[in-house]
Legacy VTK file of the C-alpha trace (Angstrom):
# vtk DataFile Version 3.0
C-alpha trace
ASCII
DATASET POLYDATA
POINTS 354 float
0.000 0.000 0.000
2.569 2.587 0.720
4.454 1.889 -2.375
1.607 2.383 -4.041
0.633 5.731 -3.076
4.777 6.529 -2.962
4.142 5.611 -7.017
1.256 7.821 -6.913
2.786 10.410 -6.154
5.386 10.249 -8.060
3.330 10.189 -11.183
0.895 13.250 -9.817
4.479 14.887 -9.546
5.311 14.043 -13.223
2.282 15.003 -14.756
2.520 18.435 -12.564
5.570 19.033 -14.129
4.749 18.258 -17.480
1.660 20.201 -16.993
3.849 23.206 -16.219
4.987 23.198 -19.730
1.884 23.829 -21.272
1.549 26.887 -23.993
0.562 29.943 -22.728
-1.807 32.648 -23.991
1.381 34.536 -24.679
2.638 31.617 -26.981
-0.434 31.217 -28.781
-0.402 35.162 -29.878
3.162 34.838 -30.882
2.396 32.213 -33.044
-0.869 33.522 -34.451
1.286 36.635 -35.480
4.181 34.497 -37.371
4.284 34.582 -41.542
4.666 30.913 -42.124
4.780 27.455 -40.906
8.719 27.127 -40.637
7.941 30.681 -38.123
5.951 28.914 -36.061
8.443 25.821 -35.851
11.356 28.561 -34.874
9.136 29.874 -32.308
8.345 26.602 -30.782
12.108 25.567 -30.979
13.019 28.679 -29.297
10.038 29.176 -26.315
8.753 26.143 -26.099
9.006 21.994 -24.745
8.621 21.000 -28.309
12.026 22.143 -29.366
13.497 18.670 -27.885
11.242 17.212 -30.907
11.757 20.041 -33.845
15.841 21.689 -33.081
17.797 18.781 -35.218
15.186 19.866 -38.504
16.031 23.087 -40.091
12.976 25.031 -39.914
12.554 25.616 -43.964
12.143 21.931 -44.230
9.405 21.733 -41.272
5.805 21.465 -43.485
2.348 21.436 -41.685
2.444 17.759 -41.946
5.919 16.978 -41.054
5.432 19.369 -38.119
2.202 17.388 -36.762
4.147 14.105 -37.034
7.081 15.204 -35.048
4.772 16.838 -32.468
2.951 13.526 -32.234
6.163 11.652 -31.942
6.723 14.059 -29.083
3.708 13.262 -27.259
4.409 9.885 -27.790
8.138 9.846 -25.947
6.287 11.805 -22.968
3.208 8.796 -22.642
6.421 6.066 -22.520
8.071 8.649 -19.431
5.107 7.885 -17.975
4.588 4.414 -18.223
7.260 3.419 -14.978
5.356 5.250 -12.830
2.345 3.498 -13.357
0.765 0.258 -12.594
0.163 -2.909 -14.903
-3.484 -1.894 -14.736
-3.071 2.002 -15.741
-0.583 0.833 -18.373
-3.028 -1.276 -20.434
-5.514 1.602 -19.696
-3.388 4.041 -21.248
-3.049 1.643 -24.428
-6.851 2.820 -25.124
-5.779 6.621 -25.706
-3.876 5.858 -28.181
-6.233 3.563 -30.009
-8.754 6.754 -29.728
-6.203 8.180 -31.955
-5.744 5.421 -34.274
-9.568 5.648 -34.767
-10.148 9.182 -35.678
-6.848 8.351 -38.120
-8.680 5.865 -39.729
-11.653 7.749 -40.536
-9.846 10.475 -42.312
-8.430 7.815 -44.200
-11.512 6.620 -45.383
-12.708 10.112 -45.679
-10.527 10.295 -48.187
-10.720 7.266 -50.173
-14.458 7.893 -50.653
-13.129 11.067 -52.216
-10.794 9.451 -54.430
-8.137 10.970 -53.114
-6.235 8.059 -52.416
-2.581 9.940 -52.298
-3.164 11.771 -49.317
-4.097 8.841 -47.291
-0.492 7.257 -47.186
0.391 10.364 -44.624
-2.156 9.000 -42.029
-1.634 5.664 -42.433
2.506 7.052 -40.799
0.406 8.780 -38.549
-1.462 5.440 -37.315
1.830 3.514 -37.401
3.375 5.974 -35.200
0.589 5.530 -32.305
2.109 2.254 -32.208
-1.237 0.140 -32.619
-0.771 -0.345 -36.064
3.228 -0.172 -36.212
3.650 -3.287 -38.873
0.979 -2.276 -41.327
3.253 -0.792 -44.419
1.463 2.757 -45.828
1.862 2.848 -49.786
-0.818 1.459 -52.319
-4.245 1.427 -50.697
-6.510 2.752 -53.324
-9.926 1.403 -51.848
-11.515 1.126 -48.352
-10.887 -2.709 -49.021
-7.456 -2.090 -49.655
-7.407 -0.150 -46.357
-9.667 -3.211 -44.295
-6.823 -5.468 -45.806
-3.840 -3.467 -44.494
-5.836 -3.157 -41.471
-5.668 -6.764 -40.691
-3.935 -7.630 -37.189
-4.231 -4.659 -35.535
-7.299 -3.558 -33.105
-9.165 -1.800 -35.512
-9.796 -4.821 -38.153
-12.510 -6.389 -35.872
-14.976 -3.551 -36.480
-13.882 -2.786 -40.345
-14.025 -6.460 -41.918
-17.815 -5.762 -42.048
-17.168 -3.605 -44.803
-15.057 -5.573 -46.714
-16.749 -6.189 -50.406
-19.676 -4.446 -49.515
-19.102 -1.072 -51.553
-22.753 -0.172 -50.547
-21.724 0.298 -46.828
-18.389 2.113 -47.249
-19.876 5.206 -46.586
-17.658 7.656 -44.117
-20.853 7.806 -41.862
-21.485 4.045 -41.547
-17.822 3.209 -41.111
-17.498 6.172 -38.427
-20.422 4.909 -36.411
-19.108 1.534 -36.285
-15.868 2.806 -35.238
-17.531 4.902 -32.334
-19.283 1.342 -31.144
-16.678 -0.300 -31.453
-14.943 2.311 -29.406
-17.104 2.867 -26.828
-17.405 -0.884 -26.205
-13.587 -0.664 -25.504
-13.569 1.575 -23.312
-16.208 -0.190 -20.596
-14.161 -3.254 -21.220
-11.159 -1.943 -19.804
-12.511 0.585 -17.186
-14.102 -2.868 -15.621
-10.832 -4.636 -16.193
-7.848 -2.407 -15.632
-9.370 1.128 -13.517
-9.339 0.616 -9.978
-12.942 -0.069 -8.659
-12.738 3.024 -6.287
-12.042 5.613 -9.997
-13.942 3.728 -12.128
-17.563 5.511 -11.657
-15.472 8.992 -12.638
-13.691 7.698 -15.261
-16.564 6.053 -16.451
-18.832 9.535 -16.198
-16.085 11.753 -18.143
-15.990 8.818 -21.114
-19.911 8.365 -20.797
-20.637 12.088 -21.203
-18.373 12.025 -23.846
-19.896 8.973 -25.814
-23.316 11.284 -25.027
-22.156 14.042 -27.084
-21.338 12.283 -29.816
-24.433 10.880 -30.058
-26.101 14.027 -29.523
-23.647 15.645 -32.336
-24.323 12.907 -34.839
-28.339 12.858 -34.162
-27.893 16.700 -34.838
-26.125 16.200 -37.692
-28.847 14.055 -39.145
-31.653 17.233 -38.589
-29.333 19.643 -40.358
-28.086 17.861 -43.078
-28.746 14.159 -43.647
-32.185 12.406 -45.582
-32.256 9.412 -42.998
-35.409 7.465 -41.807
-35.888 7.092 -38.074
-34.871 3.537 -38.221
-31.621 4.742 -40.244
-31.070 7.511 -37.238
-31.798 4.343 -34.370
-29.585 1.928 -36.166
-26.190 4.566 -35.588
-27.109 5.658 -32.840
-24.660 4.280 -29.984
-27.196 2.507 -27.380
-24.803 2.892 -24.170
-26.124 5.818 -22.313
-24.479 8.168 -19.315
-26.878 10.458 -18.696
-29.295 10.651 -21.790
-31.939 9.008 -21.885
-34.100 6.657 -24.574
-37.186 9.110 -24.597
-35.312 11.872 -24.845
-33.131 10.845 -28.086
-36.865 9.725 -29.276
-37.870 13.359 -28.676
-34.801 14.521 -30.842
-35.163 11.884 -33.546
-38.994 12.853 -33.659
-38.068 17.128 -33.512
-39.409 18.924 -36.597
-35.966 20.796 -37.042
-32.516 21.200 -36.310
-33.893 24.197 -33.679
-35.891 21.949 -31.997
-33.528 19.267 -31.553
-31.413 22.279 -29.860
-34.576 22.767 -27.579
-35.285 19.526 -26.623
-31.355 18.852 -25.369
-31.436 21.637 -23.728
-34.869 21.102 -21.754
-34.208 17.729 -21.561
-30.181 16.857 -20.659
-27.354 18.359 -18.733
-25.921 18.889 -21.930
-27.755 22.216 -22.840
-24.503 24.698 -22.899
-22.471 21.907 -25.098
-24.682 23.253 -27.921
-26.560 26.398 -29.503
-28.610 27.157 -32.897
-25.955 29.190 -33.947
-22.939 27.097 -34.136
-21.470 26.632 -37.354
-18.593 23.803 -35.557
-20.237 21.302 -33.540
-17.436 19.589 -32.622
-15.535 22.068 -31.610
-18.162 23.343 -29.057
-18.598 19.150 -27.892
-13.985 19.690 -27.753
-14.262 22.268 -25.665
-17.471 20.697 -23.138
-14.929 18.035 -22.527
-11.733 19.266 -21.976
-13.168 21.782 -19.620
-14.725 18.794 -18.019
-11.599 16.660 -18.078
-9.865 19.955 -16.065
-12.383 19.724 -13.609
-11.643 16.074 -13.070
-8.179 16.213 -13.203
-8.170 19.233 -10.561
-10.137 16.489 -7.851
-8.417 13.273 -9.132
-4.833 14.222 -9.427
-3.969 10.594 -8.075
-6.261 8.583 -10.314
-5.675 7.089 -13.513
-7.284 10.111 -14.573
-4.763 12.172 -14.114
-2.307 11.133 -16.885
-5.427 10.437 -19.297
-6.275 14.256 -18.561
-3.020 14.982 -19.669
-2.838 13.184 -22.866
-6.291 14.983 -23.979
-4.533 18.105 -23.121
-1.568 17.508 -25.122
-3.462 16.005 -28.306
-6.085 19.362 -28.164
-2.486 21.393 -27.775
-1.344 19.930 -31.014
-4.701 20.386 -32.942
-4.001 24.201 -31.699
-0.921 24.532 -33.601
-1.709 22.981 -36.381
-4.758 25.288 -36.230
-2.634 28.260 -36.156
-0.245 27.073 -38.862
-3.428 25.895 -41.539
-4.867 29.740 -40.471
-1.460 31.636 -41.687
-1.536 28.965 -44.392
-4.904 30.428 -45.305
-4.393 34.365 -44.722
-6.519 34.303 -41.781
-6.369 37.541 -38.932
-5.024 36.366 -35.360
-8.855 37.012 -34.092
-9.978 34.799 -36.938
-7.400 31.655 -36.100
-7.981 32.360 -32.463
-11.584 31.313 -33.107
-10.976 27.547 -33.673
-8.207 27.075 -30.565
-9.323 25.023 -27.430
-7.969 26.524 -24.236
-8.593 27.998 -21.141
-7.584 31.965 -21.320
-5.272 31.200 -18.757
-1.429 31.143 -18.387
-1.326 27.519 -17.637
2.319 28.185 -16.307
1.765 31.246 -14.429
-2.144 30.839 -12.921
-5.617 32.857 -14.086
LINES 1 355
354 0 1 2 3 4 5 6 7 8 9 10 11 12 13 14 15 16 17 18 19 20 21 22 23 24 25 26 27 28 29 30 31 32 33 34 35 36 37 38 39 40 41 42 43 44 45 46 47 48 49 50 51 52 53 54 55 56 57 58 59 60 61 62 63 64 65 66 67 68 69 70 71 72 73 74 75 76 77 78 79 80 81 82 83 84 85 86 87 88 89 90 91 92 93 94 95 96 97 98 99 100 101 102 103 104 105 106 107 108 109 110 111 112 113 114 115 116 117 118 119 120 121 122 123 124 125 126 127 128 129 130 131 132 133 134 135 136 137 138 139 140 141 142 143 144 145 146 147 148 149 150 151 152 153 154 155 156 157 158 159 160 161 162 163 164 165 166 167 168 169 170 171 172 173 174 175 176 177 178 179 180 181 182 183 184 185 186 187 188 189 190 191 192 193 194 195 196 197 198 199 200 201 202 203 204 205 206 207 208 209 210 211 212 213 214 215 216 217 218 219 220 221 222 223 224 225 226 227 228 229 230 231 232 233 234 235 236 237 238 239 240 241 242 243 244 245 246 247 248 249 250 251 252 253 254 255 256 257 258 259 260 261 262 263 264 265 266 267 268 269 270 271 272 273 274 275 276 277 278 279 280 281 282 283 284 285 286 287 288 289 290 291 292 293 294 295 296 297 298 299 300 301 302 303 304 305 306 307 308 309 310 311 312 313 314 315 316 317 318 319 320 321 322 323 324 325 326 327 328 329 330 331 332 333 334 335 336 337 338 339 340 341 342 343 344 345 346 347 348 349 350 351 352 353
């Protein structure tokens, strides 16, 4: 027992640390201000943690997509730093963050091949290999979502795709996607019951539940603003393992007259109502920001849990999707106002308090 909590702390110290290195408000205006993506990669060299993972590169030859790998690869050496302060249990648990990533790697690539742009997808398929649940798969060639199912074979994520294999009528994005998100969420209860702790494992079960609920409310929202789907097309997606939704009130949504009403019923009818407005033109980034303000709120009360480095993963993947943010804006002309619009943070200086 007292080893254990010695180990506990230890890790709570880690992740403090680590924490510590966080951008700051003052970091993201630098960068929103730079010219190009190699300015960005100098700044971050020069100010930030991420010059351990960008100084050997010369910054002309640092693209927006080499620049996301090596801050992936980055994130990647600080989950391993973690791993020996941890338990067998929080170790496999771990595993599961970085098949969330696989997953939403996946469905760009599919994204893509339904697009016929099958050149892209040979960038995400490094990506997936470097989350290291797909390391053996090679990336070249795949020109079809079969191809992709085939490649796909041996790794986690081949269980839930081999229903689409020669099937070209069900190799839609959405179908696939949904699947996925099952396939996902069925995961994640598995190892909560197997690896979290019995004392953590009604939080960590409420942050990934209310999580799981917003997609489903995002999707079913979706569906009222933009898709021609029957009820029983809506039902059949939808991903029956509830937190803190309930059956008549995804009934009441399914059943709305329009995408306003859906709006009203979640908000008269779930704990969900300020995860969403009529006015949003980004869902997801509204449902991004819901949970990693939630996840802070967790993390602040569970700093010994297993929560506490999966808190600080999210936190480091949503700090990535920030810079690559800022370097696609200055890619695209954009103001600093305007690329400060699609960042996920706090306002605060995470180094220096409110």
């Amino acid at each position: 027992m007292i080893g254990q909590v010695m180990k506990n702390s230890a890790l709570c110290a880690k992740i403090h640390a680590m924490r510590g290195e966080s951008l700051t408000d003052a970091d993201y205006r630098a960068m929103m201000n730079m010219k190009s993506v190699p300015d960005v990669a100098g700044y971050l060299i020069e100010n930030t943690r991420y010059g351990r993972a960008l100084r050997d590169i010369p910054t002309a030859q640092i693209h927006r997509g080499r620049l996301e790998r090596l801050l992936v690869e980055d994130l990647n050496t600080d989950i391993e730093r973690l791993m020996p302060y941890m338990g067998m249990g929080g170790r496999r648990f771990i595993e599961i963050t970085e098949i969330e990533e696989g997953i939403s790697l996946i469905k760009i690539c599919v994204r893509l091949l339904s697009i016929g742009r099958c050149e892209d997808v040979e960038e995400y398929i490094e990506k997936l290999r470097a989350t290291g649940t797909a390391d053996k798969i090679s990336a070249g060639g795949i020109e079809s979502i079969d191809g992709l199912i085939d490649r796909l074979y041996g790794t986690p994520y081949y269980g839930a795709m081999r229903y689409f294999k020669g099937r070209p009528e069900r190799q839609k994005p959405f179908f696939i996607e949904m699947r996925l998100d099952t396939y996902w969420t069925r995961l994640v209860y598995k190892y909560i019951k197997k690896y979290v702790p019995r004392s953590e494992q009604a939080t960590v079960a409420r942050l990934y539940g209310t999580e799981f609920d917003l997609e489903n409310l995002t999707f079913l929202l979706r569906c009222k603003r933009s898709f021609d789907m029957t009820d029983e097309e809506i039902y059949a997606c939808v991903i029956h393992q509830y937190c803190r939704l309930k059956e008549s009130t995804v009934k009441n949504i399914v059943g709305s007259a329009s995408y306003e009403d859906a709006i009203k019923v979640i908000k008269e009818e779930t704990p969900y109502g300020t995860a969403f407005s009529a006015e949003d033109r980004f869902l997801e980034k509204r449902i991004r920001e819901y949970i990693f303000h939630m996840s802070e709120r967790v993390y602040s009360s569970n700093q010994y849990s297993i929560m506490a480095p999966v808190s600080y993963i999210w936190l480091r993947r949503i700090e990535i999707k920030n810079i690559i943010s800022v370097t696609e804006g200055i890619r695209y002309g954009l103001e600093p106002d305007r690329i400060d619009g699609y960042l996920i943070r706090n306002g605060s200086d995470s180094r220096g308090g409110k």
